[in-house]
N, C-alpha and C positions, 0 to 999 in steps of 0.2 A: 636626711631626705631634703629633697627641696623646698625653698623656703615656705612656707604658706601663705604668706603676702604675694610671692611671686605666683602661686598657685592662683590666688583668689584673680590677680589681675591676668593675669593669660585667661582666665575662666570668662572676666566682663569684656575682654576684648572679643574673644571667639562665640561669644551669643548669640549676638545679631546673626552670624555665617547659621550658627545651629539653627537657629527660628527659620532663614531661610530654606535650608535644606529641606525641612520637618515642612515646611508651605508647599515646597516641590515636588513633595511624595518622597521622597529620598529616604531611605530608612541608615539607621545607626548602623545595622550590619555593612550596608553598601559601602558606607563611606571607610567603616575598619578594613575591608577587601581593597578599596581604591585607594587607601593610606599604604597597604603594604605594596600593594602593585607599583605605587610609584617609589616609594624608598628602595627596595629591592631591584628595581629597573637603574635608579642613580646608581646603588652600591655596586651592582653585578658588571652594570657594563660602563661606568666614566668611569669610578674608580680601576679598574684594570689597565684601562687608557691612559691611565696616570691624568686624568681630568681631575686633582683633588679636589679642587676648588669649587671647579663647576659642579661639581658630584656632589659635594655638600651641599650648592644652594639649591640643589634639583631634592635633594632628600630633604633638607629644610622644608620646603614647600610641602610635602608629603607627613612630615614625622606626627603635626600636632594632629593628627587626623584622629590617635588615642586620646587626645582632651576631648577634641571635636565630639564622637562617637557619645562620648560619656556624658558630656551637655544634654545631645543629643535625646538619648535614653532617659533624661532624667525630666528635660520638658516636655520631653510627649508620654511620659510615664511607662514606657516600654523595657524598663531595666528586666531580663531575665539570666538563669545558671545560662542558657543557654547562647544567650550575647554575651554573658562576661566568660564563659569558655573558650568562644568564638577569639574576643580581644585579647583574652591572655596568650593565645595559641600563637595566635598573628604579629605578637608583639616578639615572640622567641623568633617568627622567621624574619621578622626587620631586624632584630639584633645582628643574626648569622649572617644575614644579607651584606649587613658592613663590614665586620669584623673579615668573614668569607673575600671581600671584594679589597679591601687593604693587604690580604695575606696576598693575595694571588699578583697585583699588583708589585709589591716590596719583596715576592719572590723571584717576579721575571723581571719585567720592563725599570722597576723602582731599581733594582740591584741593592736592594738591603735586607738581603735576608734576618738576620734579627729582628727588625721591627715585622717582619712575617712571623717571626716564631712569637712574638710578643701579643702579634693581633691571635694568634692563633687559640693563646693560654689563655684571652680574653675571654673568646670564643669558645671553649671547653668551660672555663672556671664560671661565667657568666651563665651558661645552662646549668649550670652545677647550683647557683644559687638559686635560680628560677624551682629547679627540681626540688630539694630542700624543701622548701614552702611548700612546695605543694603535695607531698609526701607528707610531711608534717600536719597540716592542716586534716588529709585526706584522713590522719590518722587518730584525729581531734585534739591535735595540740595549737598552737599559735609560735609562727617564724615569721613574723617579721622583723626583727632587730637586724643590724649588720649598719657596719658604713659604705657601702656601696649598692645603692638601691639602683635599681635600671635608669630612672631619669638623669641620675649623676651620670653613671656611664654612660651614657650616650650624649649626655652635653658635651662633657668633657673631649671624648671622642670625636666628634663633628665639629667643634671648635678648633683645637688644632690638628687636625686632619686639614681643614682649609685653609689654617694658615701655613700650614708649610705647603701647603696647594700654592701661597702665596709668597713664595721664600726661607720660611722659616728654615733653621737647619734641620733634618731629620733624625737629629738627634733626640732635637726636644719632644718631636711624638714618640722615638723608643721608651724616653724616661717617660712618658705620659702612660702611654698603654705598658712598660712594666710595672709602675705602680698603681693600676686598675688591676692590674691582675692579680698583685699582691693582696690590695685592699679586699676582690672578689674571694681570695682564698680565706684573708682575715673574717670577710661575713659568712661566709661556710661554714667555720668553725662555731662562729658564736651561731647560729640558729645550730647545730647541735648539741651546742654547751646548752641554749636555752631549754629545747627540748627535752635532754637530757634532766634538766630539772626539777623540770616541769612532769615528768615521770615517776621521779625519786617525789614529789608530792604526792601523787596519785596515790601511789604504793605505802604512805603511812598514813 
């Protein structure tokens, strides 16, 4: 998971933004709605254009809106199931957003199809872990272990995404998003193996 230092300091940067929101009337929900409206608008329609680049700093702009939201919720004391439903929801359709918007892209206009079928396994395997957990959970066990939490994905993702926005060769994003998808299938595995356990306890 990402680091907790880096956690703690994206958190004291993005305060001030929350306090103001929270002074504006702005509610925690809003901002997770206007987080995905703008990631999902860069991934859907600059990524397709083959804007990497730009497509990244336009979802940049958008992505921390799930710190924001959670700031948010926590200084005006509004944390409910029903907001963290809300944000887990919204978070699955900014994933597909990109992932969706890199395949379509590196199918046509990119002409690399593998790094399409690459964004694509991301894209399947990626919900696959989101699912896991929350099946798991639903079903009163605990899934969070795995090496590929969403924050990595999607760093890793949007980083060079932009830079071969910015030259890089696209080879380096094939190997980048093959081994996310690898990794996403390695954390699949272990929140079942966990569960599975965690079960075989239950039961003696």
């Amino acid at each position: 998971m990402l680091n907790r230092h880096a956690r703690n300091l994206f958190a004291s940067l993005f305060t001030p933004l929350a306090r103001l929101l929270i002074r504006m009337g702005v509610t925690p929900n809003a901002v997770t709605i206007i987080g995905t409206l703008g990631v999902s608008l860069g991934a859907l329609v600059l990524y397709p254009l083959g804007e990497l680049f730009w497509g990244t700093v336009f979802i940049t702009l958008f992505i921390f809106s799930d710190l924001v939201d959670g700031l948010m919720a926590r200084l005006s004391d509004r944390t409910s199931p029903l907001g963290g439903f809300l944000d887990s929801t919204l978070d699955r359709v900014q994933d597909g957003a990109v992932f969706l918007g890199l395949l379509i892209w590196f199918f046509t206009g990119g002409d690399q199809p593998w790094i399409g079928v690459a964004a694509a396994a991301c894209l399947l395997l990626g919900g696959l872990v989101s699912y896991v957990r929350a099946k798991a959970e639903a079903l009163g066990y605990i899934a969070d272990v795995g090496i590929a939490e969403r924050p990595e994905r999607m760093v890793v993702t949007l980083v060079f995404t932009g830079f071969t926005g910015l030259g890089l060769h696209p080879g380096v994003l094939l190997g980048v998003l093959t081994l996310l998808a690898v990794a996403s299938a390695v954390t699949v595995v272990q929140r079942m193996v966990s569960v599975r356990a965690q079960a075989d306890r239950q039961s003696h």
